[in-house]
ROKOLDREN-235797 format. One line per field, with one value per residue (C-alpha): x, y, z; residue number from 0. Coordinates in nm, 2 decimals, decimal comma, padded with zeros to 4 digits, always signed. Example, Ala and Ser with C-alpha at 12.3 -4.5 7.8 and 13.67 -1.06 7.14 Angstrom:
REM residues 2
px: +01,23; +01,37
py: -00,45; -00,11
pz: +00,78; +00,71
nr: 0; 1
This chain:
REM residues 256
px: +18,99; +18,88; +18,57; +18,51; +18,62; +18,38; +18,14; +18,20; +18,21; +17,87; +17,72; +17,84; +17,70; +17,38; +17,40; +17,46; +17,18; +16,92; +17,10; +17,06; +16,69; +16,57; +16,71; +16,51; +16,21; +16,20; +16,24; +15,97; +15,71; +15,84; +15,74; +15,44; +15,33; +15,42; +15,25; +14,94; +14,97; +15,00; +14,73; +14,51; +14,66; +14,55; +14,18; +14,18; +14,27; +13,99; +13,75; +13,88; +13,88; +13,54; +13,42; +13,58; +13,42; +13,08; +13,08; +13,26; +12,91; +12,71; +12,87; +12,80; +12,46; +12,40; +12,59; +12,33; +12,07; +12,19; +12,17; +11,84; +11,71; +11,87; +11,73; +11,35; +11,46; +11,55; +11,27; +11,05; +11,22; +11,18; +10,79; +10,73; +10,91; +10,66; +10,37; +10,51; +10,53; +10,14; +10,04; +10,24; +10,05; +09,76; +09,83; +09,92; +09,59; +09,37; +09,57; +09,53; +09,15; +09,15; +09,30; +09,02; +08,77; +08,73; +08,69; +08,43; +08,21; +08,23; +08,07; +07,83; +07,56; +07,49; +07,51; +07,22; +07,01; +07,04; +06,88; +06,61; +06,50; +06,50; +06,29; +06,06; +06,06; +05,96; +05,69; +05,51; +05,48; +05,42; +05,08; +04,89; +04,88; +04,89; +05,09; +05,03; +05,25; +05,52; +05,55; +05,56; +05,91; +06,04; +05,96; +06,14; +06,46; +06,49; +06,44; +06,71; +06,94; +06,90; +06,99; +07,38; +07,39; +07,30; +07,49; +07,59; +07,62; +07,22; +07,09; +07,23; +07,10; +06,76; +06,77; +06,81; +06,58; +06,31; +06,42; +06,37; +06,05; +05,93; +06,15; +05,86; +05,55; +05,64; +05,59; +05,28; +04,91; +04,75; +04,37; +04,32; +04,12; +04,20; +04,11; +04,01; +03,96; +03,59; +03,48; +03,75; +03,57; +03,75; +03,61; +03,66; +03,73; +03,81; +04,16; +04,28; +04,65; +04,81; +05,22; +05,24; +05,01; +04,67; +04,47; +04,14; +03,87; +03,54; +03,30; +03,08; +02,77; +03,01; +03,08; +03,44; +03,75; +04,05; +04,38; +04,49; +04,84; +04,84; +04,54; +04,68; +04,34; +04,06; +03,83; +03,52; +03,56; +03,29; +03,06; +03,21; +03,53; +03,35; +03,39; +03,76; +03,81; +03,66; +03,84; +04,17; +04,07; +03,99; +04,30; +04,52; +04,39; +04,44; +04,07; +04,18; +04,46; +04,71; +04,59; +04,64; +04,33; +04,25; +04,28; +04,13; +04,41; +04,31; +04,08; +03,83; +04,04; +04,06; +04,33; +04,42
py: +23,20; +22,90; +23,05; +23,05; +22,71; +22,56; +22,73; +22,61; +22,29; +22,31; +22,46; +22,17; +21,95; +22,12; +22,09; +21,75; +21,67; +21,88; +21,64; +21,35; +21,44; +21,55; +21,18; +21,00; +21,18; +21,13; +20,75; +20,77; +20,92; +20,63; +20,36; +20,54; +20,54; +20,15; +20,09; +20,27; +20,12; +19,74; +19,85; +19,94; +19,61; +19,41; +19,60; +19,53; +19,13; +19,05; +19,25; +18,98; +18,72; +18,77; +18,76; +18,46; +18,36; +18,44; +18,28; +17,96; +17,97; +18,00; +17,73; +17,51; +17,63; +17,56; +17,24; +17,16; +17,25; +17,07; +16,74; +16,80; +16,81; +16,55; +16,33; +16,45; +16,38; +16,05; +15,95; +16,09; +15,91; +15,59; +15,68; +15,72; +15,40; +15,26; +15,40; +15,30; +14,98; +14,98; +15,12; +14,85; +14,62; +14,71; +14,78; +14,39; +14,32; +14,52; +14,35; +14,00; +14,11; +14,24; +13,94; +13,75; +13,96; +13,77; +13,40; +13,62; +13,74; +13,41; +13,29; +13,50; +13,52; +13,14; +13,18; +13,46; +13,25; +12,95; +13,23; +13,35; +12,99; +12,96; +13,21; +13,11; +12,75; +12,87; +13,16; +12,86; +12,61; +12,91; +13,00; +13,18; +13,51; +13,85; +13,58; +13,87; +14,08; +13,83; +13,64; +13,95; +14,01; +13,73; +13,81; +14,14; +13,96; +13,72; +14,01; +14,18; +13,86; +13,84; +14,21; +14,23; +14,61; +14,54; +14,54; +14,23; +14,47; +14,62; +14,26; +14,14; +14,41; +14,37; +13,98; +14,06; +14,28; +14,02; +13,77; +14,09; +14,15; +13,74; +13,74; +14,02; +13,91; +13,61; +13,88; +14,09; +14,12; +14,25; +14,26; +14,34; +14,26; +14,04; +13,81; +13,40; +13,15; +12,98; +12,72; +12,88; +13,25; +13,51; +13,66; +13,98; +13,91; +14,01; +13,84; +13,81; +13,71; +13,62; +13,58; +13,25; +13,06; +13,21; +13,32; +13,34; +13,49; +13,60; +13,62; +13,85; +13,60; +13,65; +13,27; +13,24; +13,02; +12,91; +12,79; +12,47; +12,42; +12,09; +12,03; +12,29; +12,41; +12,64; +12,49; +12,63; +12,79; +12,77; +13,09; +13,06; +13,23; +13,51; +13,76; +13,66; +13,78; +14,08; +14,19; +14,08; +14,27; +14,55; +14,58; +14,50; +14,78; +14,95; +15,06; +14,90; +14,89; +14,60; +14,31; +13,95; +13,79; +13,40; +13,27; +13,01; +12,74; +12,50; +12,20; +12,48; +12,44; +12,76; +12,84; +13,16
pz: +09,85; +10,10; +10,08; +09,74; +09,70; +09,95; +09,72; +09,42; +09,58; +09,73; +09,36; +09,21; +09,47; +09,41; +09,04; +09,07; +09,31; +09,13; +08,82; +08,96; +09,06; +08,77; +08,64; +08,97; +08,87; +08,50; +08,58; +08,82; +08,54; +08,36; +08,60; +08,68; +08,30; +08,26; +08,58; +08,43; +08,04; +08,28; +08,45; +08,14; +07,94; +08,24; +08,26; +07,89; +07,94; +08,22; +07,96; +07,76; +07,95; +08,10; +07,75; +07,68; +07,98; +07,92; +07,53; +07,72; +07,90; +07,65; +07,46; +07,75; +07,79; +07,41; +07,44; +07,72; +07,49; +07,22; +07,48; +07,57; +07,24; +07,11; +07,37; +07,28; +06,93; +07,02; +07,26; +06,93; +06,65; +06,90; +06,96; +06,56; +06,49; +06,76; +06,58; +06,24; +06,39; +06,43; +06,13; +05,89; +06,14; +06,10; +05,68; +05,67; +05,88; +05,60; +05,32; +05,44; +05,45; +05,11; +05,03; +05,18; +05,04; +04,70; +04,97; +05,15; +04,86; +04,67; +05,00; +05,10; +04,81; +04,87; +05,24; +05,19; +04,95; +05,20; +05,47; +05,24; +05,22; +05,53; +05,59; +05,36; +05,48; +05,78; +05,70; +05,46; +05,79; +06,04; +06,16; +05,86; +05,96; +05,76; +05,52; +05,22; +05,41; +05,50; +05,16; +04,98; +05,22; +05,12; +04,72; +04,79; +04,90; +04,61; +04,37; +04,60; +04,56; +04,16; +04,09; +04,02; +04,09; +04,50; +04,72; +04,93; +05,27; +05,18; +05,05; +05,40; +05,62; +05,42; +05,51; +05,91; +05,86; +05,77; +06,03; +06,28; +06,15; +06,22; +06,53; +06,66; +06,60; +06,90; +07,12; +06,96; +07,03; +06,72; +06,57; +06,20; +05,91; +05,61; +05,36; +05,42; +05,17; +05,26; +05,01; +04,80; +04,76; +04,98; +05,30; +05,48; +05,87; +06,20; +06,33; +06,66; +06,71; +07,05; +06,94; +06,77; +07,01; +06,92; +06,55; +06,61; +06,34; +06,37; +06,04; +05,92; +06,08; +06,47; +06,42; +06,56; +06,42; +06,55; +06,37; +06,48; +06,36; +06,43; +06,17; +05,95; +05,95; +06,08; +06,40; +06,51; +06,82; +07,13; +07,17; +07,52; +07,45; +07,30; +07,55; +07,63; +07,26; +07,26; +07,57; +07,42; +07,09; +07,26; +07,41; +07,06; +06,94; +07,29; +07,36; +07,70; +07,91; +07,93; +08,14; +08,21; +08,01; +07,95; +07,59; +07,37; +07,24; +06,95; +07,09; +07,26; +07,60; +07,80; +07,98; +08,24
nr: 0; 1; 2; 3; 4; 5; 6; 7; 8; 9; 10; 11; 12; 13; 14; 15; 16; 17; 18; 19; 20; 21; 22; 23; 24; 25; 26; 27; 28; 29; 30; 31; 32; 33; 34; 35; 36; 37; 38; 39; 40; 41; 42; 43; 44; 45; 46; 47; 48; 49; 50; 51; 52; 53; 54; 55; 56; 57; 58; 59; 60; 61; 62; 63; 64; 65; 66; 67; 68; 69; 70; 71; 72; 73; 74; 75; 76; 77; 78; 79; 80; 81; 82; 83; 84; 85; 86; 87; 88; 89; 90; 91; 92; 93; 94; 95; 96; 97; 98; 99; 100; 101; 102; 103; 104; 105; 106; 107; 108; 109; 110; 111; 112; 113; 114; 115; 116; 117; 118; 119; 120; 121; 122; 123; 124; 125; 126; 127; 128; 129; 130; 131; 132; 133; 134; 135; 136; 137; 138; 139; 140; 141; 142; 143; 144; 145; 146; 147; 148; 149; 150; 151; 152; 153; 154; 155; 156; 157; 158; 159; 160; 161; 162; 163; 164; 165; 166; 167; 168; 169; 170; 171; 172; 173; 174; 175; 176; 177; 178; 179; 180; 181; 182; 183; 184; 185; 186; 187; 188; 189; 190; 191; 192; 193; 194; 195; 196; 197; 198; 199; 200; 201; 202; 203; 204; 205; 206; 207; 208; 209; 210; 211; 212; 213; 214; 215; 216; 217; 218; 219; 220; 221; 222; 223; 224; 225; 226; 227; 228; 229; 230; 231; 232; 233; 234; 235; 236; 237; 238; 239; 240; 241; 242; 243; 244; 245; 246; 247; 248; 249; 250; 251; 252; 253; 254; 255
């Protein structure tokens, strides 16, 4: 009878451990799910929060961007305004220049008549050389001046052209042939032209004449000079090379 109580006693004992660990386990599976749901729910919140992370950083990186470009907007908007600056310059330079332009023109036809005067002035009291040629300029120009449909710019550049033209003969030797008034009938001859210093002519008889400016007339010149113009003819019309050669001046005075 002791027996059998001892072994009820140790059944129920048994009972109630295998009771209690069935309890200790269950609550362990528990724990072991929660600790594997924190786990995950934790996993799932640095996902989150490494994506948070990674837009914060692009938001920065745009921000940056946003900086930078608003600077180069800036430095831009401050170089237009500096060319803006230059162009409403230069715009109130052309206008006040327009604005001058009626001043100008009003200005300028008498200032190019007073030239072509001038000119002629001067062509009229010049040595009388291919004179033809040279008035016949000057004609040009005046017809040039009274024509309303020319330009001021072309009658201008037409006038320098002229006063070019004159400005070059200073430095030409030239021979050719023209006309002379003798006892008023006109005569084929030979010229010879040193600059403006010498015009010397030699007629159809090899008599030789020489302007003397002074005079405002022809001069016969000596027979001596003869060869000194036919060497300096020669080379006007370059049958000879360039050299240093004497010439006749009026008043038959030779020179080197």
């Amino acid at each position: 009878m002791t027996k059998f109580k001892d072994l009820a006693r140790i059944s129920v004992a048994a009972l109630a451990v295998a009771a209690f660990g069935g309890a200790a386990q269950a609550q362990l599976s528990k724990a072991v799910r929660t600790a594997e749901s924190a786990t995950r729910a934790g996993a799932a919140a640095q996902a989150r929060i490494d994506k948070i992370d990674d837009e914060v950083g692009d938001v920065v990186r745009e921000y940056r961007a946003a900086l930078q470009e608003k600077e180069t907007v800036a430095l831009n908007v401050e170089q237009q305004k500096i060319f803006l600056k230059s162009q409403q310059n230069e715009i109130d330079s052309l206008k006040n220049q327009i604005d001058r332009v009626g001043d100008i023109q009003s200005q300028l036809l008498p200032m190019m008549l007073r030239m072509i005067g001038a000119l002629e002035d001067f062509v009229s009291h010049d040595v009388p050389f291919q004179m033809e040629e040279r008035k016949a300029r000057i004609v040009k120009l005046k017809e040039l001046a009274a024509d309303p449909n020319q330009s001021p710019a072309e009658l201008y550049r037409q006038i320098i052209n002229a006063y070019q033209i004159e400005l070059s003969y200073g430095n030409q030797t030239t021979a050719y042939s023209e006309n002379v008034m003798v006892n008023g009938e006109p005569h084929k001859v030979d010229f010879l032209r040193v600059g403006r210093v010498v015009l010397v002519y030699t007629d159809s008889n090899g008599d030789m004449h020489i302007w003397n400016k002074a005079k405002g007339a022809y001069e016969d010149l000596p027979s001596k000079f003869k060869l000194d113009v036919q060497s300096a003819t020669r080379i006007a019309h370059e049958q000879k090379a360039p050299e240093v050669f004497p010439a006749p001046l009026p008043g038959a005075t030779r020179v080197q």
